[in-house]
C-alpha positions as CSV (number, residue, x, y, z in Angstrom):
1,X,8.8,16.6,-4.6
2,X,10.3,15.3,-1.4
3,X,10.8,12.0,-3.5
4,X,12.8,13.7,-6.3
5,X,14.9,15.7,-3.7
6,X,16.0,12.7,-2.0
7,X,17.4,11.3,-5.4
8,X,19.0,14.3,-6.6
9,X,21.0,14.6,-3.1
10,X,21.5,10.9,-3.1
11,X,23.2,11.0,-7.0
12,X,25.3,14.3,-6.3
13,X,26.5,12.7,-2.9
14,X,27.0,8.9,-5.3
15,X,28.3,11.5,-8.4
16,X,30.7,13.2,-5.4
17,X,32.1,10.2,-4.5
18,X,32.8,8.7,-7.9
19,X,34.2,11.7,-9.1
20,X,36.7,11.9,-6.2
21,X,37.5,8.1,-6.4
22,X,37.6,8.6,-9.9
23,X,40.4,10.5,-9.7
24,X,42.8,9.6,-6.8
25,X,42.7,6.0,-8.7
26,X,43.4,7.7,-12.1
27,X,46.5,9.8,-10.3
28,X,47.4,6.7,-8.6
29,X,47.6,4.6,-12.1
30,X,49.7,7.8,-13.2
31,X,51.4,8.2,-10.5
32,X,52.4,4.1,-11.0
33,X,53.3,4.4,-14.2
34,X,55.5,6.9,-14.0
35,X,57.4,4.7,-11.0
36,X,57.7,2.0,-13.4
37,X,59.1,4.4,-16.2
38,X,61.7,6.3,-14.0
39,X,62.5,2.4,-12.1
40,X,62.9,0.5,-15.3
41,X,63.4,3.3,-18.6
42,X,63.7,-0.1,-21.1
43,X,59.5,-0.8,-19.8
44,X,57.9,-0.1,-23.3
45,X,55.0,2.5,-23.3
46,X,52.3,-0.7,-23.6
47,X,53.7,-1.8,-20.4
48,X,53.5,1.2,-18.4
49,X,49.3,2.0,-19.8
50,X,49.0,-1.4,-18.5
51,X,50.8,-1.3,-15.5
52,X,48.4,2.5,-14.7
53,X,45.3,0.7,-15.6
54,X,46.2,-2.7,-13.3
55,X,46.7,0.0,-10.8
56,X,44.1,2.5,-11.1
57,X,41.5,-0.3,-11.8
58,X,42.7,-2.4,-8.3
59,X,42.1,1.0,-6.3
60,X,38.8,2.2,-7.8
61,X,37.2,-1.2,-7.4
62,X,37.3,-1.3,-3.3
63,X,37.0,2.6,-3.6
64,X,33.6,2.3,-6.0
65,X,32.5,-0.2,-3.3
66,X,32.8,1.6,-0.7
67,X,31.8,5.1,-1.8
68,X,28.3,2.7,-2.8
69,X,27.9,1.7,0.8
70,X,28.5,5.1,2.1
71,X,26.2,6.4,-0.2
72,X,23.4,4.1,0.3
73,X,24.1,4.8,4.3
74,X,23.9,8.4,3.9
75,X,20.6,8.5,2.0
76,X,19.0,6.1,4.7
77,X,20.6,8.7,7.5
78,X,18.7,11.3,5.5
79,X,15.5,9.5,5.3
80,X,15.7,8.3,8.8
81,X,16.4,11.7,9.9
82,X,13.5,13.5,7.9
83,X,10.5,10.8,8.9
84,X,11.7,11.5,12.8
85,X,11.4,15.3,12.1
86,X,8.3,15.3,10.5
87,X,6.8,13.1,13.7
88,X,5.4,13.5,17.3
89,X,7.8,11.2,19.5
90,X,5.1,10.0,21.3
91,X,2.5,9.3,19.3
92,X,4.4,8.0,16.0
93,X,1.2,10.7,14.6
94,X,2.5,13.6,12.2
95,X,3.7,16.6,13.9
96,X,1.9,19.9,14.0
97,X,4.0,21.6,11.4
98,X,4.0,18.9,9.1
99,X,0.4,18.3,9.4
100,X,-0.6,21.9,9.2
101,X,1.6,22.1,6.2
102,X,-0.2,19.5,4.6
103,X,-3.6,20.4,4.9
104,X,-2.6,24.0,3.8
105,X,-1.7,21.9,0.6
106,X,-5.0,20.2,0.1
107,X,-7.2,23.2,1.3
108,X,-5.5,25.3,-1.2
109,X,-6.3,22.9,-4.3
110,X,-8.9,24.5,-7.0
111,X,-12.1,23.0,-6.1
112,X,-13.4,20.0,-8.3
113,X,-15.8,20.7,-11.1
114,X,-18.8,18.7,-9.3
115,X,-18.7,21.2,-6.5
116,X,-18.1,18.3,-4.0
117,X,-16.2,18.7,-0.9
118,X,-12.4,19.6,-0.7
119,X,-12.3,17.4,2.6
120,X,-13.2,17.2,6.0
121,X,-11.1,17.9,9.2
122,X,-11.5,16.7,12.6
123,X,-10.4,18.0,16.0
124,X,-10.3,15.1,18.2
125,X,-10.0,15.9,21.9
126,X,-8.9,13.4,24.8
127,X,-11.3,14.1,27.7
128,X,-9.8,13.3,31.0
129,X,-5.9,13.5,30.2
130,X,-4.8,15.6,33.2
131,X,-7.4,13.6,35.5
132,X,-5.7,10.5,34.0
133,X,-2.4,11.8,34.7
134,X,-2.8,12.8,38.5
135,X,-4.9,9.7,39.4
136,X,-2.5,7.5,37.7
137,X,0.8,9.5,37.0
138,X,2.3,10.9,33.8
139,X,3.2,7.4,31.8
140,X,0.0,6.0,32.3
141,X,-1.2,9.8,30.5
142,X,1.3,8.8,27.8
143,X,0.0,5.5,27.6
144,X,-3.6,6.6,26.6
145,X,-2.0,8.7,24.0
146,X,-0.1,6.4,22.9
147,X,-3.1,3.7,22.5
148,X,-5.7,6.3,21.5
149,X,-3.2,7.5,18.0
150,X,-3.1,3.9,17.2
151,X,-6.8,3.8,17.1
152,X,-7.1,6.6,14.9
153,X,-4.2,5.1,12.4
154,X,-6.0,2.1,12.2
155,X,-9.3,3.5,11.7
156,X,-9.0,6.4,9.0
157,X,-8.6,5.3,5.5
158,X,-5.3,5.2,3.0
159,X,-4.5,8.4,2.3
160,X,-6.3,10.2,5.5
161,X,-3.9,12.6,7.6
162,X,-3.1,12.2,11.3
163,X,-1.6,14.8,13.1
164,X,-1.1,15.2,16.8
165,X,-1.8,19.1,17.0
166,X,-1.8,19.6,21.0
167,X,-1.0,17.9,24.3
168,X,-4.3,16.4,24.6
169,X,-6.0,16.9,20.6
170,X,-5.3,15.1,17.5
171,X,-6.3,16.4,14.2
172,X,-7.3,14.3,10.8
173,X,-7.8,15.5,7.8
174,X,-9.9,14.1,5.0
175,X,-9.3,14.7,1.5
176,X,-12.4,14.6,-0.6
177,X,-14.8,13.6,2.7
178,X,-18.3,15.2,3.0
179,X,-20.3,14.9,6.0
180,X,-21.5,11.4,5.1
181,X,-18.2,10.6,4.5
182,X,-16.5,12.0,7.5
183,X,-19.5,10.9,10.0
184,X,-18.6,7.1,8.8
185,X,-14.7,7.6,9.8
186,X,-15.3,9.4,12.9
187,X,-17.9,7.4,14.2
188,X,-15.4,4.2,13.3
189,X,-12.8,6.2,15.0
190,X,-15.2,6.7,18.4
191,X,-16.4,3.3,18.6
192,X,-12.3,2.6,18.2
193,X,-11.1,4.6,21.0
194,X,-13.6,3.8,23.4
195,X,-13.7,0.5,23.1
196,X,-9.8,-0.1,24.2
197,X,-9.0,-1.9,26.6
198,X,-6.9,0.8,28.7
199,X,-6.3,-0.8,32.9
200,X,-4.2,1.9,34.3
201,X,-2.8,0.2,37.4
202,X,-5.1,-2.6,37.2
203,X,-8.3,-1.0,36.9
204,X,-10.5,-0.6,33.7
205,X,-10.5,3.3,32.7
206,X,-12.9,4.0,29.9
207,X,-11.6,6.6,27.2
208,X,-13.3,8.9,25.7
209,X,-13.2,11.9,22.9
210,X,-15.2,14.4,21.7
211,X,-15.0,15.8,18.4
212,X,-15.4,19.3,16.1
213,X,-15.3,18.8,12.6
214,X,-15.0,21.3,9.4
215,X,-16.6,20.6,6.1
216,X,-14.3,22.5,3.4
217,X,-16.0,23.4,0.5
218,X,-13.5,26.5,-0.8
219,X,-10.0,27.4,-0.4
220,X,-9.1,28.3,3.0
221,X,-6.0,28.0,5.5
222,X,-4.9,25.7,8.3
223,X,-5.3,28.5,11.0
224,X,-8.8,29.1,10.1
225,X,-9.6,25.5,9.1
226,X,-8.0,24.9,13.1
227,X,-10.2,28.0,14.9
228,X,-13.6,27.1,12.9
229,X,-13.0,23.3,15.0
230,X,-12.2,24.5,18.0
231,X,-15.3,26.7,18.1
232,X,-17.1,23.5,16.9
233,X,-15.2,21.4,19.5
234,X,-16.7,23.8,22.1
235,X,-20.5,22.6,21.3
236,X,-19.8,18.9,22.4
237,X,-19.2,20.2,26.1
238,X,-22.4,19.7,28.5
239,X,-24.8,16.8,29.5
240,X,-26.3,15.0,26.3
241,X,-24.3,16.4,24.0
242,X,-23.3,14.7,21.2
243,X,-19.4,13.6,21.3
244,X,-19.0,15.3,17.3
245,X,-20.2,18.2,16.3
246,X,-19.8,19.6,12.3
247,X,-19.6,22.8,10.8
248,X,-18.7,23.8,6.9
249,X,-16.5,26.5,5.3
250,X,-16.8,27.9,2.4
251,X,-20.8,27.0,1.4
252,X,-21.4,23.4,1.9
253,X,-23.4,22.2,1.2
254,X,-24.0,22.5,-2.2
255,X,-27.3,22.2,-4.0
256,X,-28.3,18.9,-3.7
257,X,-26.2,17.6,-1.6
258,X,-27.7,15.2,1.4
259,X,-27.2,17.0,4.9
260,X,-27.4,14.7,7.9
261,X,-30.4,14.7,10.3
């Protein structure tokens, strides 16, 4: 939809242009002839539809040829404009609207006629962040952000969502993922993030990240899909805990379906 929006604007701003262009060289062609008429009354008729055309057609070619350009410009403005407003600035990871929105899209699909999982989402949390950022000051904080959102975008699969969602959290979403699925990603993503290479001044700081994840198996909304995670999130805190912990919404799993040990 965003796709189709972003040609119709481009081809009324194009059709705007043309139109305009169109015109002031058609009145200038007129405006030509009618020079040449009142200038020189003996110029036959021929003469004066050629002498319009010559004119109107020398105008409108720079004209078309700019109005192109411009157009072009504008609808890369546009795009420009719409990717930075859908991001986090520091991250380069979707922002929490836009990523909220989208999951509200999948989560609200009609379920598939096997039964299987709508998706899975994760709620990853950065342990440490404000420790980082008072040991080692606020753009070494960033830094781990920074590093840690790469990891995640280069671990989830094509088509996975990744949303920065809080100061300190990150959010992917799944589409399709069970809890075999999703426990492959995550654990992909963990062994990702803490295995960077992060020397805030000079010294080797290990990162870490715990994890609450939500197995969707009906319709439900971002808000509650968000609130069932961060009450999942709250079960990785304590000694030997696991780093992930999952829950499911809406029944999962289904009969049959394998449930990790």
């Amino acid at each position: 939809m965003r796709d189709l929006r972003d040609i119709f604007f481009l081809r009324g701003t194009t059709g705007g242009w043309l139109a305009g262009g169109g015109a002031a060289a058609l009145g200038l062609g007129l405006a030509g002839a009618l020079v040449a008429t009142a200038v020189s009354p003996a110029l036959p008729v021929t003469g004066s539809a050629v002498l319009a055309g010559s004119v109107a057609l020398a105008t409108s070619l720079p004209l078309l040829y700019t109005c192109s350009r411009m157009a072009k410009r504008i609808a890369a403005l546009r795009k420009e404009v719409q990717h930075l407003g859908q991001r986090d600035g520091l991250t380069a990871c979707l922002n929490e609207p836009t990523f909220s929105a989208l999951v509200d899209t999948y989560a609200d699909r009609r379920a598939a006629p096997d039964g299987s999982s709508r998706g899975t989402v994760l709620l990853i949390h950065v342990d440490d962040l404000p420790i980082l950022n008072d040991r080692f000051g606020y753009s070494w904080g960033n830094e781990a952000l920074t590093r840690i959102a790469a990891a995640i975008r280069g671990t989830v699969r094509q088509g996975d969502i990744v949303g920065r969602v809080s100061g300190n959290q990150f959010g992917v979403f799944l589409p399709g993922a069970d809890e075999t699925n999703a426990k492959g990603v995550a654990d992909r993503i963990h062994e990702s993030v803490t295995g960077l290479d992060f020397f805030p001044a000079g010294a080797r700081y290990p990162l870490s990240i715990r994890a609450g994840a939500v197995i969707l198996a009906d319709r439900a909304k971002f808000d509650d899909l968000l609130k069932a995670a961060v009450g999942t999130l709250e079960m990785t805190r304590g000694q030997g805990e696991d780093w992930i912990r999952y829950t499911s919404m809406g029944g999962w799993p289904q009969a049959g379906a394998a449930r990790l040990q």
